[in-house]
C-alpha positions as a Python dict, from the first residue, in 0.01 Angstrom:
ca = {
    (1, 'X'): (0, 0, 0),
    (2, 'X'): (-269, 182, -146),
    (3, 'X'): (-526, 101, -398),
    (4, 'X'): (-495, 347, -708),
    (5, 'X'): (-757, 572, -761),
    (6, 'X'): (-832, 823, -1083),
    (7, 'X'): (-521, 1036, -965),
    (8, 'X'): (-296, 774, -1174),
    (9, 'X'): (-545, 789, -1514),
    (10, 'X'): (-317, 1063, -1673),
    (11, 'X'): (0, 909, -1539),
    (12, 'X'): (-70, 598, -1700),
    (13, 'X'): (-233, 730, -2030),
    (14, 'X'): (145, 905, -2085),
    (15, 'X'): (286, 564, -2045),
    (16, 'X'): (483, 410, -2346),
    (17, 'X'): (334, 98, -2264),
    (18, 'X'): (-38, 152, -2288),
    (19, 'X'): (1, 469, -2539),
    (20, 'X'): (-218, 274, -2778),
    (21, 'X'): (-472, 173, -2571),
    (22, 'X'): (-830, 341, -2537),
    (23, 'X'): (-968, 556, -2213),
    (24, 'X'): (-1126, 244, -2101),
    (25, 'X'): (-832, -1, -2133),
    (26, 'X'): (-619, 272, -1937),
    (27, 'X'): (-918, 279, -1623),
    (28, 'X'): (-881, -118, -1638),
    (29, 'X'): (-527, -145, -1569),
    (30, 'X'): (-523, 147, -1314),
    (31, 'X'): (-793, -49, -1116),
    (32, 'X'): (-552, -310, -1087),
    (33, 'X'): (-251, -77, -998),
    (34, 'X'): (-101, -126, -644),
    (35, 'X'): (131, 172, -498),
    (36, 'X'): (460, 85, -307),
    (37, 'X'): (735, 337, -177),
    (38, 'X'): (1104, 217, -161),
    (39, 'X'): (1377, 413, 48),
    (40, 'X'): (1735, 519, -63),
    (41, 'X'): (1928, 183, -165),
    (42, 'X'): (1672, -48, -71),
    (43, 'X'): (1616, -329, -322),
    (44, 'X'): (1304, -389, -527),
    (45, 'X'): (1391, -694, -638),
    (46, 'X'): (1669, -921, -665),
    (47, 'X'): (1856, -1144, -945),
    (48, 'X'): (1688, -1439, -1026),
    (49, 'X'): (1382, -1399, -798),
    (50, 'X'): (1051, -1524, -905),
    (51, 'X'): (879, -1246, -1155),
    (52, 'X'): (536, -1186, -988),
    (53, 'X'): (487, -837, -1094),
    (54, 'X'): (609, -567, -1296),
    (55, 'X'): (659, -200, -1219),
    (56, 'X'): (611, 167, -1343),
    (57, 'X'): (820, 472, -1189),
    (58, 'X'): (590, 702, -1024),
    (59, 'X'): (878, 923, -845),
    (60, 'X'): (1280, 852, -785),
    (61, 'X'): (1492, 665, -946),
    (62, 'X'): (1585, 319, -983),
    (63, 'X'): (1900, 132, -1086),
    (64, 'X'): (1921, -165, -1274),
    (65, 'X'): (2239, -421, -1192),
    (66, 'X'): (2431, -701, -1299),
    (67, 'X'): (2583, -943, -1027),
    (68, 'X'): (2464, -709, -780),
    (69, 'X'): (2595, -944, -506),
    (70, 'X'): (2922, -1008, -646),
    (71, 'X'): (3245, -816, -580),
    (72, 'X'): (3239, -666, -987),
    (73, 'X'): (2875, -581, -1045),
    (74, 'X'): (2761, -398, -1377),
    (75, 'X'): (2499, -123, -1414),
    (76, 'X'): (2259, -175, -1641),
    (77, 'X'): (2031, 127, -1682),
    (78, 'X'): (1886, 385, -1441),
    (79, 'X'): (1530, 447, -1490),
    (80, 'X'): (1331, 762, -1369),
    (81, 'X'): (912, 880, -1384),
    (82, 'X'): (756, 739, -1666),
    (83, 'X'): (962, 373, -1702),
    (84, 'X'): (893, 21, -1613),
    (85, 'X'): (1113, -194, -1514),
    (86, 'X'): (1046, -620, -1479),
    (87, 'X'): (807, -587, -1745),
    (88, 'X'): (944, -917, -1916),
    (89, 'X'): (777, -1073, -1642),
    (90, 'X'): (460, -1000, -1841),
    (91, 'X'): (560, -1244, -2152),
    (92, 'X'): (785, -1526, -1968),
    (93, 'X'): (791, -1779, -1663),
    (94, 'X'): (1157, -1710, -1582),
    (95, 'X'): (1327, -1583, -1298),
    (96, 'X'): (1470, -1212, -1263),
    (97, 'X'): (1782, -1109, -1519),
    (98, 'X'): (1893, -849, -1293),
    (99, 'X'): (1853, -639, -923),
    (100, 'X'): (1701, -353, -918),
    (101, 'X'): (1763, -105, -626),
    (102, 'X'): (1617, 263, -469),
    (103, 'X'): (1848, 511, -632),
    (104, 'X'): (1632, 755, -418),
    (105, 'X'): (1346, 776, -207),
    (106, 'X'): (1111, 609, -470),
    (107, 'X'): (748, 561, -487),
    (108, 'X'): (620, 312, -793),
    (109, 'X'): (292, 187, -906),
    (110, 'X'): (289, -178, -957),
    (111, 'X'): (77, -487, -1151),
    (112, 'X'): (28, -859, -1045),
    (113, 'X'): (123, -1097, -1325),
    (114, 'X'): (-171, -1314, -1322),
    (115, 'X'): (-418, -1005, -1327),
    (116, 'X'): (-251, -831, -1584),
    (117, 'X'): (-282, -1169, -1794),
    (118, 'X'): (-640, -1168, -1705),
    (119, 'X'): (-671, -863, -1903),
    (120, 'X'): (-477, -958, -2198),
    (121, 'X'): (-677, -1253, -2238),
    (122, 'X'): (-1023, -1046, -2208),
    (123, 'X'): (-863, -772, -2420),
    (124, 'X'): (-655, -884, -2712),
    (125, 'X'): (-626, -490, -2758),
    (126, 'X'): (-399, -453, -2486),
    (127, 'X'): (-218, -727, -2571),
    (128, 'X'): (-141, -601, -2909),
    (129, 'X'): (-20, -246, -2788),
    (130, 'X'): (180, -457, -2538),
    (131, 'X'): (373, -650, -2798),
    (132, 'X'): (416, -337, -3025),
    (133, 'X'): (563, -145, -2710),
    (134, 'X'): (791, -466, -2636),
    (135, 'X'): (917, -462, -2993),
    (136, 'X'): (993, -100, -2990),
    (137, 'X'): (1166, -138, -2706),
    (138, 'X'): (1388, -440, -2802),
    (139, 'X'): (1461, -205, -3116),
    (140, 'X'): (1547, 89, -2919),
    (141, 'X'): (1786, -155, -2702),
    (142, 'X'): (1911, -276, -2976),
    (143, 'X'): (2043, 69, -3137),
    (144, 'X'): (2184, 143, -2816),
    (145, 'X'): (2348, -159, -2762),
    (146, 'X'): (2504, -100, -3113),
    (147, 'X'): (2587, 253, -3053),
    (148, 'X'): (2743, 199, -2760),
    (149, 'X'): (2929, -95, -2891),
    (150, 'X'): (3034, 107, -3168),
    (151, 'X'): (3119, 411, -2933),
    (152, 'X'): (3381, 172, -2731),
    (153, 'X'): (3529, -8, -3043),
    (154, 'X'): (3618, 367, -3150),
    (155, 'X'): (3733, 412, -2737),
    (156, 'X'): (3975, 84, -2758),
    (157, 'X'): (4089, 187, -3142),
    (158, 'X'): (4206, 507, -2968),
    (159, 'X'): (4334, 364, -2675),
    (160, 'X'): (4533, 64, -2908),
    (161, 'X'): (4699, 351, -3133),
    (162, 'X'): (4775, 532, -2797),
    (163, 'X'): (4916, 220, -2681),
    (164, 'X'): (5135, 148, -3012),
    (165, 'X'): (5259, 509, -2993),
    (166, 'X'): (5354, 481, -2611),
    (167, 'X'): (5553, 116, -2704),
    (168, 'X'): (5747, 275, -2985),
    (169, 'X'): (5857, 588, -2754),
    (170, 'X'): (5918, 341, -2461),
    (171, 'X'): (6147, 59, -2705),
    (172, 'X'): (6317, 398, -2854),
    (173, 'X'): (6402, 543, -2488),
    (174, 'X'): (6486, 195, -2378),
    (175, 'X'): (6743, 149, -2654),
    (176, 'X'): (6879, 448, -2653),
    (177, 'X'): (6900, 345, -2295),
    (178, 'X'): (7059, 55, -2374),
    (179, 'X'): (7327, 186, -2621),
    (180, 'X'): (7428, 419, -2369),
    (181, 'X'): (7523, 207, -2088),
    (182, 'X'): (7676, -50, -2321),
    (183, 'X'): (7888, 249, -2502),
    (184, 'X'): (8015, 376, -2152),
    (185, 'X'): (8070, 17, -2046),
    (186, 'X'): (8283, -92, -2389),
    (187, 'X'): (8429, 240, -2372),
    (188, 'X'): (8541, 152, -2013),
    (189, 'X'): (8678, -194, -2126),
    (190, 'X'): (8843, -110, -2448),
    (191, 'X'): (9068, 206, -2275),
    (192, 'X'): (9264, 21, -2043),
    (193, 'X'): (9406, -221, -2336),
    (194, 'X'): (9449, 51, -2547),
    (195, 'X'): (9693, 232, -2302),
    (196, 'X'): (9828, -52, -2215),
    (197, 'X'): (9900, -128, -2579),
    (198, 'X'): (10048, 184, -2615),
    (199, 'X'): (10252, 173, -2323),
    (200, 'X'): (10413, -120, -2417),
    (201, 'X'): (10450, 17, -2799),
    (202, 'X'): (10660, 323, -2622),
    (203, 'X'): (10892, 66, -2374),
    (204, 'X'): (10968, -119, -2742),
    (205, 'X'): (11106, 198, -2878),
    (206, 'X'): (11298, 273, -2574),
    (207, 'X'): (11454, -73, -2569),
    (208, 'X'): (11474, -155, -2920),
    (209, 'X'): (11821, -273, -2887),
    (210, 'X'): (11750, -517, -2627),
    (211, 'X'): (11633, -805, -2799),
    (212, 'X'): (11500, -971, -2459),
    (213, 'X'): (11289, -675, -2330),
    (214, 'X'): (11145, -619, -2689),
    (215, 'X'): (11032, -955, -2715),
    (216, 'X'): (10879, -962, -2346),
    (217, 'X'): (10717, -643, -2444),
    (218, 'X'): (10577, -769, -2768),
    (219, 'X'): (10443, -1069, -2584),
    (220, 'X'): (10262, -871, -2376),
    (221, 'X'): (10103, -632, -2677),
    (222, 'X'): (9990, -981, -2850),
    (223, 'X'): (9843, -1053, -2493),
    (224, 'X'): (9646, -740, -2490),
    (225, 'X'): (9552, -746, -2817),
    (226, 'X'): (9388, -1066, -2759),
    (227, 'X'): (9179, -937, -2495),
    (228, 'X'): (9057, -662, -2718),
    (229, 'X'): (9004, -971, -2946),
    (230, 'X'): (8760, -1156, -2678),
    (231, 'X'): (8583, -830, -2621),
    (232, 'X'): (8475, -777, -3010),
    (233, 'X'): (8381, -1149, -3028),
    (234, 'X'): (8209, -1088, -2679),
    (235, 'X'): (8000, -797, -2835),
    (236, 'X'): (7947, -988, -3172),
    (237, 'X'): (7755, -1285, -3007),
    (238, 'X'): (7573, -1043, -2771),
    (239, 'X'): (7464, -859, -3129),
    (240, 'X'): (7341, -1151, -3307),
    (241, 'X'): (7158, -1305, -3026),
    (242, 'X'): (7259, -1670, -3115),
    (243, 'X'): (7571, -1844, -3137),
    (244, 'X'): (7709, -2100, -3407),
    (245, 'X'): (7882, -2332, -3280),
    (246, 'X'): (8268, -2422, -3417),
    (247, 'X'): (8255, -2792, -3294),
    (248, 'X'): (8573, -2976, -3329),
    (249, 'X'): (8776, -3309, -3104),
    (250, 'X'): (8987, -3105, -2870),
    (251, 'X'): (9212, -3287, -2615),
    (252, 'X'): (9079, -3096, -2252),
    (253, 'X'): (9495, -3106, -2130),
    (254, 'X'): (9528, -2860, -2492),
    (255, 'X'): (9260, -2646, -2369),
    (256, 'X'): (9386, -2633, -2012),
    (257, 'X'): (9716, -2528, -2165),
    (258, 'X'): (9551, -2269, -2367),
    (259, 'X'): (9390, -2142, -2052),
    (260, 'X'): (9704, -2144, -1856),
    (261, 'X'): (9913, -1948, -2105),
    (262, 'X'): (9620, -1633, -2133),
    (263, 'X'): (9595, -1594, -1739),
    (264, 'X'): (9890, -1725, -1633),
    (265, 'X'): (10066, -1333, -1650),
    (266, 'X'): (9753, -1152, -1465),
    (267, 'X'): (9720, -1419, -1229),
    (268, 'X'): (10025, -1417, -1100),
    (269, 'X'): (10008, -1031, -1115),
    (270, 'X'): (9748, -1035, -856),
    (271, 'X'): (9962, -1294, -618),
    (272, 'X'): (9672, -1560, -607),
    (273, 'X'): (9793, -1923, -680),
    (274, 'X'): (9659, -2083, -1009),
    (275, 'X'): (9613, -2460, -987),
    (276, 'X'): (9441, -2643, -1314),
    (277, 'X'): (9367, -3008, -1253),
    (278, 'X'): (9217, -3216, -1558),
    (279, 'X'): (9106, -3578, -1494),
    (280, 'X'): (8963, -3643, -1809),
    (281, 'X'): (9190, -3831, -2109),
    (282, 'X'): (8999, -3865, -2385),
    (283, 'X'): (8930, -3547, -2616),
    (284, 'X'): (8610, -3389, -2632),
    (285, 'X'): (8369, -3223, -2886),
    (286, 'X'): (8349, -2842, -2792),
    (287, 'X'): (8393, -2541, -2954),
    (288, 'X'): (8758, -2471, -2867),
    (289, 'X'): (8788, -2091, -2898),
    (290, 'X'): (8445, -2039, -2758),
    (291, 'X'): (8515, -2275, -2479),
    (292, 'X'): (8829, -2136, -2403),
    (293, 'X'): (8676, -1754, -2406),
    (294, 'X'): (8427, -1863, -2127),
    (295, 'X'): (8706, -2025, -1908),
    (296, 'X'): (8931, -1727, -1956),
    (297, 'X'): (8622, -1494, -1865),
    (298, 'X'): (8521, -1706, -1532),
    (299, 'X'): (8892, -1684, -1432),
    (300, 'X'): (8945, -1277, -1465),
    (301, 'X'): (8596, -1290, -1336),
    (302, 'X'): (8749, -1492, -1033),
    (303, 'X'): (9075, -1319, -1045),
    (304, 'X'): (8915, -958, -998),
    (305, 'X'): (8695, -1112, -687),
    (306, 'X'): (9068, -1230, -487),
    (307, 'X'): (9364, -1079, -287),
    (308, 'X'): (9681, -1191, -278),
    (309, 'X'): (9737, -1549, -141),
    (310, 'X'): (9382, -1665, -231),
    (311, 'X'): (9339, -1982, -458),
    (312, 'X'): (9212, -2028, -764),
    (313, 'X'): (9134, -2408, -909),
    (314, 'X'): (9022, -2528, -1239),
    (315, 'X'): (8947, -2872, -1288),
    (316, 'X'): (8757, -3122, -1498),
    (317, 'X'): (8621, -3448, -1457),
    (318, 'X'): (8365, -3692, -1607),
    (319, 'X'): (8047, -3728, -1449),
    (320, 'X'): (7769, -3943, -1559),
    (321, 'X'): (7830, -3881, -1936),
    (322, 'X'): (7912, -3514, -1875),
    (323, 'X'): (8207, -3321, -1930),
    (324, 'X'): (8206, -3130, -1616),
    (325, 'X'): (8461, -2799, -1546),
    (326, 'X'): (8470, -2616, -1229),
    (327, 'X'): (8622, -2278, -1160),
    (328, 'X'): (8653, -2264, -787),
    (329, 'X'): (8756, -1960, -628),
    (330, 'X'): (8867, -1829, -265),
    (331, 'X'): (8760, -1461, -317),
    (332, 'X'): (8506, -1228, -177),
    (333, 'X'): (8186, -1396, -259),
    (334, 'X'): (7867, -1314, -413),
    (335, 'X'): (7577, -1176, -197),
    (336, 'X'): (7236, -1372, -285),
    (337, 'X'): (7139, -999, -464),
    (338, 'X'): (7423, -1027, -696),
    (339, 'X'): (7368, -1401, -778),
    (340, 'X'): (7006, -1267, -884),
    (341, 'X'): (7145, -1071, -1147),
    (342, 'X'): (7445, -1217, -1208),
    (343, 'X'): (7354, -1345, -1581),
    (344, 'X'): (7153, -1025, -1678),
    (345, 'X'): (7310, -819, -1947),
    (346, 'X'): (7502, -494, -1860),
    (347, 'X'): (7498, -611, -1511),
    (348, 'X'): (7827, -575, -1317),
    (349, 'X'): (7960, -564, -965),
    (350, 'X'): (8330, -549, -983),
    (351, 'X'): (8457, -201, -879),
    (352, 'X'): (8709, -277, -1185),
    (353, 'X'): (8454, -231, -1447),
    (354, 'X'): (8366, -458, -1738),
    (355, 'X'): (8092, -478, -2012),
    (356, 'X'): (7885, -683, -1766),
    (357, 'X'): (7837, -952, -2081),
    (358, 'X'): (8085, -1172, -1974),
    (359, 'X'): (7842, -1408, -1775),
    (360, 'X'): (7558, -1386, -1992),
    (361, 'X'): (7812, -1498, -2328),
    (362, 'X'): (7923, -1793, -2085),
    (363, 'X'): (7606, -1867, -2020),
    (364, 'X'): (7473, -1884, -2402),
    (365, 'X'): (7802, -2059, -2497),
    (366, 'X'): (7748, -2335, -2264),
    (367, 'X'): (7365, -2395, -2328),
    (368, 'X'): (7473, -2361, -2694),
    (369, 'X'): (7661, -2689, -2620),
    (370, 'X'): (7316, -2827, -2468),
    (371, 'X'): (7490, -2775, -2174),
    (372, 'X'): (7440, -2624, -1763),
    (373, 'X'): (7609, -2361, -1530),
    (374, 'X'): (7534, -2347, -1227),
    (375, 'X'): (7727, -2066, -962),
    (376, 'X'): (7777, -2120, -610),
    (377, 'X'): (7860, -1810, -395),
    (378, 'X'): (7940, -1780, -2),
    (379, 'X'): (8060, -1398, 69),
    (380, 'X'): (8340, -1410, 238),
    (381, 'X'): (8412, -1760, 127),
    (382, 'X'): (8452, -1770, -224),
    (383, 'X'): (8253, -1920, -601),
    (384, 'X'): (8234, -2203, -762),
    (385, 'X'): (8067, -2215, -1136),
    (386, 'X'): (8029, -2543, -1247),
    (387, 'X'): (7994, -2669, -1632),
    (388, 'X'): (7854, -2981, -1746),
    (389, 'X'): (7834, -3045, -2073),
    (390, 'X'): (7698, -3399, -2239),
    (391, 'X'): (8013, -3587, -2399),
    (392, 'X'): (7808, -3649, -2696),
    (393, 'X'): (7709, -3484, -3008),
}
């Protein structure tokens, strides 16, 4: 360290914060002037260190930080020839705000608190010019503070518009998305009933004076039909996003018989041996048709999962004040990937196709009745999806 000389007069006499003072004020405070060099990334002074001194820039650069030692520091400023830095250690007893570091090789004249107060107190000249420069300085912080506030409430109105404009694009592609697969999937569904329909419509006019094979036939249209039926209502509660419940008393051996009579023909199609077992007597309050829509959809669910000679059991039992249904099948199995998806919309494993709704309408049906599902899946080995729904209102 070196003791200034009248080399740093002119330097000092250009600084903001003695511009007001005379010749003679200037040669005090450069006879109290210290000089100090600082190397490339060394620190001057850290966060809340004791403020002993303040500093002017003689050469270099300096940077000015935030939770320097943290992993998300902030950069305050960068100050070149000509600035001070820690000069509110002039006007207050408090510890550092911030860490100041070497940007480059620096060299800096510096000023001891209590001699600089010495002066003030002899000189209430300087002390004047000091508080002028600190108030122009607070002002000129001030605009830029504002300004820059303003600059990034413009940056984040930008980026929010930006942001709207990329949501709408993204909800567009995403339905459009959306309608797509669910077009190719109802399209997919609604064909094979439809030829089937019409297939049957043809054997009725070749047999239409066979009173037996026209009403076997016609059966079999109303059958069909019905399934086209279940897919509209399928689609309907997907559209509206809720479902309104039909609630009526419904005898479970009714419902079971209901069930029997709208699988009974594809089940038996597929050689796999139906069993329905119901241990409960008393009636219960469900929406029938509903109800009967998600047992009919678990049991072609099952049905398209099993060979020929497999099993497929329905029963139901009271459990702790629930009405509990299980549809237990000895098919293929689910792998624990497909269980993961297994109630998302559009989702479907079966190599025969569906709207991949089915799950996701027997899952809002039964939670509809403020009830639970649960699915149990072994490949190999077979499912098991379990209702329970409370037996009261």
């Amino acid at each position: 360290m070196l003791r200034c000389v009248g080399e740093y007069f002119a330097f000092l006499r250009d600084a903001y914060f003695f511009k007001d003072l005379g010749d003679e004020e200037v040669r005090e405070i450069e006879a109290l002037c210290k000089e100090d060099r600082f190397g490339r990334g060394q620190v001057i002074f850290r966060e809340n260190a004791p403020a002993e001194r303040f500093f002017i820039v003689l050469d270099g650069m300096v940077e000015v930080w935030k939770d320097y030692a943290s992993p998300t520091p902030d950069l305050l400023a960068v100050h070149g020839q000509g600035h001070l830095f820690g000069e509110m250690a002039l006007i207050d007893d408090l510890p550092r705000s911030a860490t100041v570091v070497a940007k480059t090789d620096t060299k800096v004249l510096y000023l001891f608190r209590q001699e600089f107060d010495h002066v003030l107190r002899q000189r209430p000249a300087v002390a004047l010019s000091i508080l002028r420069s600190l108030s122009a300085m607070v002002r000129k912080s001030n605009e830029s503070f504002v300004e820059d506030l303003r600059r990034r409430n413009e940056e984040l109105e930008r980026a929010y518009r930006d942001l709207q404009t990329a949501q709408t694009e993204l909800l567009r592609a995403e339905r459009l998305s959306t309608l797509g697969k669910m077009s190719s999937m109802i399209l997919h569904d609604i064909r094979n009933p439809i030829s089937i329909l019409r297939g049957y419509g043809e054997m009725i006019q070749l047999v239409a004076d066979d009173p037996q094979k026209v009403r076997q036939y016609a059966t079999s249209s109303v059958q069909e039909a019905d399934r086209l039926n279940s897919l509209a209502n399928e689609l309907l509660d997907y559209s509206r996003g809720e479902i309104r419940l039909d609630v009526r008393v419904v005898p479970i051996d009714h419902l079971f018989s209901r069930l029997e009579e709208s699988i009974r023909d594809r089940i038996d199609s597929r050689g796999v041996h139906l069993d329905l077992s119901n241990g409960v007597a008393e009636p219960m309050l469900i929406d029938e048709e509903r109800m009967l829509r998600v047992l009919v959809n678990l049991c072609d669910n099952a049905r398209k999962a099993m060979s020929r000679g497999d099993e497929l059991r329905v029963a139901a039992q009271l459990e702790a004040g629930e009405l509990v249904i299980a549809v237990r099948d000895t098919g293929a199995g689910m792998t624990e990937e497909v269980l993961a998806h297994v109630f998302e919309p559009f989702y479907s494993s079966s190599p025969s196709g569906g709207t991949g709704l089915g799950m996701l309408i027997v899952k809002n049906v039964v939670e509809a009745h403020r009830g639970r599902i649960s699915v149990d899946s072994t490949p190999e080995v077979g499912t098991t999806v379990t209702l329970r729904l409370p037996t009261t209102a």
